[in-house]
N, C-alpha and C positions, 0 to 999 in steps of 0.2 A: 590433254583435257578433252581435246576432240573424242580420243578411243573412249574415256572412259564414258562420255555422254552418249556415244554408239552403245556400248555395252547395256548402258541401263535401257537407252530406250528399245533393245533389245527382250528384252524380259517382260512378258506378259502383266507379271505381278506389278510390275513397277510403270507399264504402259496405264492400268486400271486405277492407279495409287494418282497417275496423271489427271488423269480424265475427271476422277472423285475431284480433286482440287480445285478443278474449272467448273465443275456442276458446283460446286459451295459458294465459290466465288460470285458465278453469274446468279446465285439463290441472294446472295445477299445485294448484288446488283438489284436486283427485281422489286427485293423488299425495301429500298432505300429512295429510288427511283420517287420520284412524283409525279412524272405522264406514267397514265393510262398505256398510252402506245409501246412506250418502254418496258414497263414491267411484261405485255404481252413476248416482247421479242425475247428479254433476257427469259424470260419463264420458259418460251419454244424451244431455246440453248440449253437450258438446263435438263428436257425433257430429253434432246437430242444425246446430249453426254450421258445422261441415266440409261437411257436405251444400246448407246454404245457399250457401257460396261457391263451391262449383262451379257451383251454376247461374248464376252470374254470372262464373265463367270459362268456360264451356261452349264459347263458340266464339272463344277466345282466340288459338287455334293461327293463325286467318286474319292476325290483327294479327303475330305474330312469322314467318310467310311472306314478311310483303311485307317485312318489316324485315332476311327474310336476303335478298331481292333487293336490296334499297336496301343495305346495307352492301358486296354484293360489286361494284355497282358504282358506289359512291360513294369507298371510301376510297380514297388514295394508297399507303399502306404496303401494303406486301405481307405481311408480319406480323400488321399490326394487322388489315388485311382479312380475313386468314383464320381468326383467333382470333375478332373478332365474329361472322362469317358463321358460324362454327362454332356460336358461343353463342345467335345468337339459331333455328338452324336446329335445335339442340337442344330448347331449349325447347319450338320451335313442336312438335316429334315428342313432347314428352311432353305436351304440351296434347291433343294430337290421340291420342295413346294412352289418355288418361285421358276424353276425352268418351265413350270405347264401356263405360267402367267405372261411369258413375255410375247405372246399374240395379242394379248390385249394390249399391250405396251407398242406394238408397231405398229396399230391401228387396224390389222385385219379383222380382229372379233370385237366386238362387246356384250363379252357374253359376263351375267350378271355373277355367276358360278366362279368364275375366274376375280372376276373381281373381290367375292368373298374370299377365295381362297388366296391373294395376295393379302389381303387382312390378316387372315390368320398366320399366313409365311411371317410378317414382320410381327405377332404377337411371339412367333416361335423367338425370332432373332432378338426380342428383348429379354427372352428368359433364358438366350444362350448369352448373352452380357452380364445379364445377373450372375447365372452360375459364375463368368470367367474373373468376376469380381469377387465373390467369395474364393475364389483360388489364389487368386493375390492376397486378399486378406490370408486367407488360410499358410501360403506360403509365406508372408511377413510373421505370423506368431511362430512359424518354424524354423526360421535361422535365426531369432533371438536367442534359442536355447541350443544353436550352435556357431561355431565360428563361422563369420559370412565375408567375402568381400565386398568391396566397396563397392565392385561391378554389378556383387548382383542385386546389392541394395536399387543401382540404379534403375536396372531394368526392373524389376518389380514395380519402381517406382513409374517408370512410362508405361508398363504396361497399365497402370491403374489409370495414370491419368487418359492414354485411348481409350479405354472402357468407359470412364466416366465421361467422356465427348462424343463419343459414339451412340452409347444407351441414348443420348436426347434425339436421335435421328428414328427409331424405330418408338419409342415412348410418344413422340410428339403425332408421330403419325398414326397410331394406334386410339389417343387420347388420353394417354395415362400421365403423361407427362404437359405439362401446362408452358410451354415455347415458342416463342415466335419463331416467322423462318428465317429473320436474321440470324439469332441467337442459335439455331442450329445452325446455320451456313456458317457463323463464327465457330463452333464448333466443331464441323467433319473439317473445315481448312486447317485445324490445328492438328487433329488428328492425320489428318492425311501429310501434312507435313512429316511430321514427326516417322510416321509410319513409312512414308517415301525416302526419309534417308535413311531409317534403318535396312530398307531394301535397297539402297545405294551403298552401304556398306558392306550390304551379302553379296551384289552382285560384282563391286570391283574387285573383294577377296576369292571370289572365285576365278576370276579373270586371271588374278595372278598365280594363283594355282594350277591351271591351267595353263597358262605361259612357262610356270616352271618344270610343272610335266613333259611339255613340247620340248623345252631345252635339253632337260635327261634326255630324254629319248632320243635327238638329234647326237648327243654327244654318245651315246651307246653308241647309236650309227659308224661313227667317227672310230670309237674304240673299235667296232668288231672287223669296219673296213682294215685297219691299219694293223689288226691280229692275223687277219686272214691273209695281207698283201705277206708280212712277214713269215705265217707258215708256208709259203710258196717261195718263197727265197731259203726258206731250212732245206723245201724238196730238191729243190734246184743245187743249191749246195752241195746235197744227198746225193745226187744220179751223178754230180760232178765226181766227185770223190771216189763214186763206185766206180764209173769212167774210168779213172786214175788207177783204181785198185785193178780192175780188172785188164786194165794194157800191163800194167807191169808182170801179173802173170802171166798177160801171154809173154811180152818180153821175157820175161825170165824162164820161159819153155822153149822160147826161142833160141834163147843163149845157152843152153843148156845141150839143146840139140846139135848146136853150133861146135860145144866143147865134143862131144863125143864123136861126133863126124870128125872133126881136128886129129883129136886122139887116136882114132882107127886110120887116121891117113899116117899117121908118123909112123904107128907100129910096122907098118905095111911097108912105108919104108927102112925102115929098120933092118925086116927082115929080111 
C-alpha cells in the first residue's frame, strides 16, 4: 500500500488532482465558517493551494496542443473530430492565457491588463466544458446505434458528471452561473475526487507494467547469461576434442614411424 501511495504521489497529474481537493475543501471551510477571522485564514489557504497548482499547470497548454493536432488528425468522424479538436484546442488557449496571469497571482503585479485577461482565460475554460459536454452527449447518441459495453457506458457517464461539477467553477467566476462558493467547493471536491482515482488507477496500472517490463528483462538477462556460459563449454568441449583428435594423429605418425624403423631393422637382420 505504502508503494502504491509513493507511485501516485509521484505523478504530477495526481499531486494537482491533490491540492484541487484541499483548495475545495478549505473553499467550503471559509464559506461555512462564522468568524470573520476564519474565513480570512481558510480563504489565505485556499489562495495558497490555487497558486500551488498553477505552477504545476504552467506549461500545460504544450500537452493539449499536440492533443488538438493529434485529434484533428486521428479521428474518423467529422463531428466527433471537430468537437474534440475544438475542446482540446480550447483548453490548450486557456492554459496558455492563464500562464501570463500567474504574476498577479503571487503578488508581484497588479496589473489591471492581467487581471482582465484572467477573465477572459476562465470565459475560455467555460466554453472548453461546454464543448467537452456536447462530446459526451454526442458520444451517448453514438453507441446507442452500436453495440457498447458496459464500461464505456460508465465512463461517458463520469465523464459527464466532471463536466457538469467543473463548468460551476469557471461559470460562477465569470457570472454566468448563479453559485455560491460552498456549492462550487462541494463541487470541484467531487470532481476532484472522482477525477483522482481515476489517475490512481492510471498510475498503479502503469506501475505494474513497468514492474513486468523490469522482470522480462532481468529474466532475458538470466537467459542470455546462461546461453552464453553454455556456448563456452561447447568451445571448451570443441578445443578438447580437437586436443584428442589431434594427439592421436600425432600418435599414430608416431607408431607408424615406429613400425617401419622395426621393419628395416629385422630385414637388416635377415639379410
Amino acid at each position: 500500500m505504502l508503494a502504491e501511495v509513493a507511485n501516485y504521489a509521484n505523478d504530477a497529474a495526481a499531486v494537482e488532482k491533490s491540492l484541487r481537493l484541499l483548495q475545495a475543501l478549505v473553499q467550503i471551510a471559509a464559506g461555512t465558517t462564522s468568524s470573520a477571522a476564519d474565513a480570512k485564514t481558510w480563504s489565505t489557504a485556499r489562495g495558497h493551494f490555487a497558486l500551488a497548482r498553477r505552477f504545476l499547470r504552467l506549461f500545460k497548454w504544450i500537452d493539449f496542443s499536440q492533443l488538438t493536432l493529434q485529434s484533428w488528425s486521428s479521428e474518423q468522424d467529422s463531428s466527433r473530430r471537430i468537437l474534440k479538436t475544438s475542446k482540446n484546442a480550447l483548453l490548450g488557449l486557456y492554459f496558455f492565457m492563464e500562464m501570463f496571469c500567474i504574476v498577479n497571482a503571487m503578488g508581484i503585479t497588479a496589473s489591471p491588463f492581467l487581471n482582465a485577461l484572467q477573465h477572459h482565460a476562465l470565459q475560455v475554460w467555460f466554453f472548453a466544458i461546454s464543448v467537452s459536454l456536447l462530446l459526451t452527449f454526442y458520444d451517448f447518441l453514438t453507441i446507442r446505434s452500436v453495440t457498447s459495453s458496459p464500461t464505456t457506458k460508465t465512463q461517458l457517464s463520469t465523464s459527464l458528471l466532471l463536466d457538469a461539477c467543473d463548468i460551476l467553477i469557471p461559470g460562477s467566476a465569470v457570472g454566468w452561473i448563479s453559485a455560491s462558493s460552498v456549492t462550487v467547493g462541494i463541487a470541484s471536491s467531487i470532481s476532484s475526487v472522482i477525477a483522482g482515482k481515476q489517475i490512481w488507477n492510471r498510475v498503479q496500472k502503469e506501475s505494474r507494467e513497468m514492474q513486468a517490463r523490469r522482470k522480462e528483462r532481468m529474466s532475458r538477462k538470466v537467459r542470455f547469461g546462461a546461453g552464453t556460459k553454455a556456448s563456452d563449454d561447447e568451445k571448451e568441449e570443441m578445443m578438447e576434442a580437437e586436443k584428442k583428435g589431434s594427439n592421436s594423429v600425432v600418435n599414430g605418425s608416431v607408431k607408424a614411424v615406429e613400425n617401419e624403423v622395426y621393419g628395416v631393422k629385422r630385414r637388416s637382420k635377415k639379410a
